[in-house]
ROFISE-989943 format. One record per residue (C-alpha): residue number from 1; x, y, z; residue in three letters. Coordinates in steps of 0.1 Angstrom, whole numbers, plus 5000, padded with zeros to 4 digits. Example, Ala and Ser with C-alpha at 12.3 -4.5 7.8 and 13.67 -1.06 7.14 Angstrom:
+------+------+------+------+--------+
| guro |    x |    y |    z | kolkol |
+------+------+------+------+--------+
|    1 | 5123 | 4955 | 5078 |    ALA |
|    2 | 5137 | 4989 | 5071 |    SER |
+------+------+------+------+--------+
This chain:
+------+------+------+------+--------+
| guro |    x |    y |    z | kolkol |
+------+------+------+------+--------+
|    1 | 1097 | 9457 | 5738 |    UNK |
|    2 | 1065 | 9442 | 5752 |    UNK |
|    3 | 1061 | 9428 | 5787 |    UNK |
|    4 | 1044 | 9397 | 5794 |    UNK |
|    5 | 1012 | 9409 | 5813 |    UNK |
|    6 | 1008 | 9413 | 5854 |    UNK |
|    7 | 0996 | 9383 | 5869 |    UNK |
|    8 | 0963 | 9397 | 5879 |    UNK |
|    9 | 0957 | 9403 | 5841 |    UNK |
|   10 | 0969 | 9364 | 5830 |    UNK |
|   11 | 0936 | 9354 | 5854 |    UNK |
|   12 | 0963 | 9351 | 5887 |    UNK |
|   13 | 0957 | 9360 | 5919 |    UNK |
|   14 | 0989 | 9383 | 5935 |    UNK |
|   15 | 0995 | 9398 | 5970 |    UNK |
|   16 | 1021 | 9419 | 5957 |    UNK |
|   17 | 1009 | 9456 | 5949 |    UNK |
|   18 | 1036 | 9475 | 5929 |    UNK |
|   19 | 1033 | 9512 | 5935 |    UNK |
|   20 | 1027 | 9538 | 5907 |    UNK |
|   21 | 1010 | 9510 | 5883 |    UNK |
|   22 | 1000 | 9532 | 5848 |    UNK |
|   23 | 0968 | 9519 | 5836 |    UNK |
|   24 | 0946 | 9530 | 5808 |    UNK |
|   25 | 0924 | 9555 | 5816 |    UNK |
|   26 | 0893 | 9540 | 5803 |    UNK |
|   27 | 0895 | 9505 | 5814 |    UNK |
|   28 | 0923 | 9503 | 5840 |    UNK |
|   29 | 0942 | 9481 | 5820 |    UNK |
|   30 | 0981 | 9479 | 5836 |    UNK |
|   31 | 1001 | 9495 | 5808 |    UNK |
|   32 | 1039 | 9497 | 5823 |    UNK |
|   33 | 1049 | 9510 | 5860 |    UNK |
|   34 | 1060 | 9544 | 5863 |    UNK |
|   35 | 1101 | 9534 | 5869 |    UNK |
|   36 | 1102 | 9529 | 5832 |    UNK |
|   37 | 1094 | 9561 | 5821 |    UNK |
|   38 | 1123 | 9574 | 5799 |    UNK |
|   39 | 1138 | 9602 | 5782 |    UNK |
|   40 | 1145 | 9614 | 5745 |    UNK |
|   41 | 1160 | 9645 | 5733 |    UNK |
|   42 | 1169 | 9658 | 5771 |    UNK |
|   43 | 1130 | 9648 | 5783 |    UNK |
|   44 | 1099 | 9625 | 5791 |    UNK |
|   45 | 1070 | 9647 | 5784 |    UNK |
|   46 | 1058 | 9664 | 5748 |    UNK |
|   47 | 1035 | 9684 | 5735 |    UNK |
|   48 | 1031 | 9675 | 5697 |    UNK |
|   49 | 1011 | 9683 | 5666 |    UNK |
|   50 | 1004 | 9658 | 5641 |    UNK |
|   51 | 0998 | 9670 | 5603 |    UNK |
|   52 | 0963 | 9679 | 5609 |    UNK |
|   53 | 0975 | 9701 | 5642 |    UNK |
|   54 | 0961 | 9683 | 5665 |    UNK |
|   55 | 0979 | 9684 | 5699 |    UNK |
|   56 | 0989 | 9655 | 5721 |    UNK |
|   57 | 1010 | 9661 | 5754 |    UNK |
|   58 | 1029 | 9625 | 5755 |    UNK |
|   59 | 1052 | 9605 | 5780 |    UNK |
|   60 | 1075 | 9581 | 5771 |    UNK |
|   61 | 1081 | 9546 | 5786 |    UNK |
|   62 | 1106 | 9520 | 5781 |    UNK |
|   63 | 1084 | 9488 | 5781 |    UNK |
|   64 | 1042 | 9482 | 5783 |    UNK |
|   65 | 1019 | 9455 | 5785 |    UNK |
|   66 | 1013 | 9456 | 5751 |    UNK |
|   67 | 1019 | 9456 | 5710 |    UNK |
|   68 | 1016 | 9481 | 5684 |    UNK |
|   69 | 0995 | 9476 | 5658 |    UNK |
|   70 | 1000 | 9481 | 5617 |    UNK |
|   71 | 1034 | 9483 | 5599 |    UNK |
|   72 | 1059 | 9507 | 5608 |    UNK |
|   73 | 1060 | 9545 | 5593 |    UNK |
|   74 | 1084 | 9569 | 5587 |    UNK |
|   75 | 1060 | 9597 | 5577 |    UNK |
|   76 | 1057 | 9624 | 5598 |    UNK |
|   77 | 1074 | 9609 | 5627 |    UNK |
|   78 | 1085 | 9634 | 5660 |    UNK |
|   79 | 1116 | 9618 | 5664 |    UNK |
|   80 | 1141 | 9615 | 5634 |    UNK |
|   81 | 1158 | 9587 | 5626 |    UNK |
|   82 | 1126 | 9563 | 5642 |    UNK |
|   83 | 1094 | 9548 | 5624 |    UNK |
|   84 | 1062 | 9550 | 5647 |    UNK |
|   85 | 1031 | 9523 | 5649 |    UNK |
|   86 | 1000 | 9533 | 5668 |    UNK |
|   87 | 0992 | 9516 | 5703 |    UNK |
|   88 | 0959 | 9507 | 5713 |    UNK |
|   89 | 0950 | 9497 | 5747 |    UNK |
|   90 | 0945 | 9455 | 5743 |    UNK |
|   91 | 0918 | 9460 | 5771 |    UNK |
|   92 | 0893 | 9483 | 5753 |    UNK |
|   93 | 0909 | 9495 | 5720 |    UNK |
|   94 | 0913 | 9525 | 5727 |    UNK |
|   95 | 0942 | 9547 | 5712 |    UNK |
|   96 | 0969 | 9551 | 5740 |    UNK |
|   97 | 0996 | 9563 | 5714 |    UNK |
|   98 | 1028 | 9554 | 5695 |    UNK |
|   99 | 1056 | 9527 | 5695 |    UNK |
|  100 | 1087 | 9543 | 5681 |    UNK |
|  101 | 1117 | 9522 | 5671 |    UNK |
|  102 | 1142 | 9523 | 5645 |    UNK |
|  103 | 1170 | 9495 | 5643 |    UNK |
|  104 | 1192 | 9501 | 5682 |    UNK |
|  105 | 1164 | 9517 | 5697 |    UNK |
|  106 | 1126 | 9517 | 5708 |    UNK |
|  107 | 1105 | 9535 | 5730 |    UNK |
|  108 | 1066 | 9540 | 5732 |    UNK |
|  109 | 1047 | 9574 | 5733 |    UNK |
|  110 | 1014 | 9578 | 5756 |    UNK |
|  111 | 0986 | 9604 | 5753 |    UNK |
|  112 | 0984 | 9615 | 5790 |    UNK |
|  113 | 0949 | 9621 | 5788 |    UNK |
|  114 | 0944 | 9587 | 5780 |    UNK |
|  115 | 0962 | 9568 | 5810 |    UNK |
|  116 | 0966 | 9572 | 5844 |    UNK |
|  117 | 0986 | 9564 | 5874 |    UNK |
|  118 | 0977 | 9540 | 5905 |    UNK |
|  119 | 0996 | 9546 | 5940 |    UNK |
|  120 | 0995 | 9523 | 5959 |    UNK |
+------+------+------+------+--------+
């Protein structure tokens, strides 16, 4: 489920810098840290076509800074059994990738392309 956002992004100052801090790619908004990357079906990383074959190579997390937009579809999803929403970054709208959840179980889906990761 959604994370409340970083202190730095409520307006706060911090001293603490968490290493491996995933941001979107075109903003630097702070999506999720990279400990809560997870894995489905055996793995973390896809590459998956949608109806119109287009490709997206994906990573799933357990928890972002952020909410999924529109109501929940079962149409053409990539992993039975869950409904998908689209994610868009709530820095710059752009489109990050999926939330998947179905009733014991959620996870959310990001274009690699479209984020990147921070060491610090």
């Amino acid at each position: 489920m959604p994370l409340d956002p970083p202190p730095e992004q409520k307006g706060q100052a911090t001293s603490v810098l968490t290493p491996n801090r995933l941001v979107c790619r075109s903003c630097q908004f702070i999506l999720t840290d990279q400990p809560r990357r997870i894995r489905r079906q055996g793995q973390c990383q896809f590459v998956l076509a949608n109806p119109f074959g287009l490709l997206f190579e994906i990573e799933l997390y357990a928890q972002l800074f952020a909410l999924p937009l529109g109501p929940p579809s079962s149409e053409f999803t990539w992993f039975p059994g869950y409904c998908w929403q689209v994610l868009m970054c709530p820095g710059c709208n752009q489109h990050l990738g999926w939330f998947f959840s179905r009733s014991d179980d959620a996870f959310w889906a990001l274009i690699r392309s479209r984020i990147q990761i921070l060491s610090y």
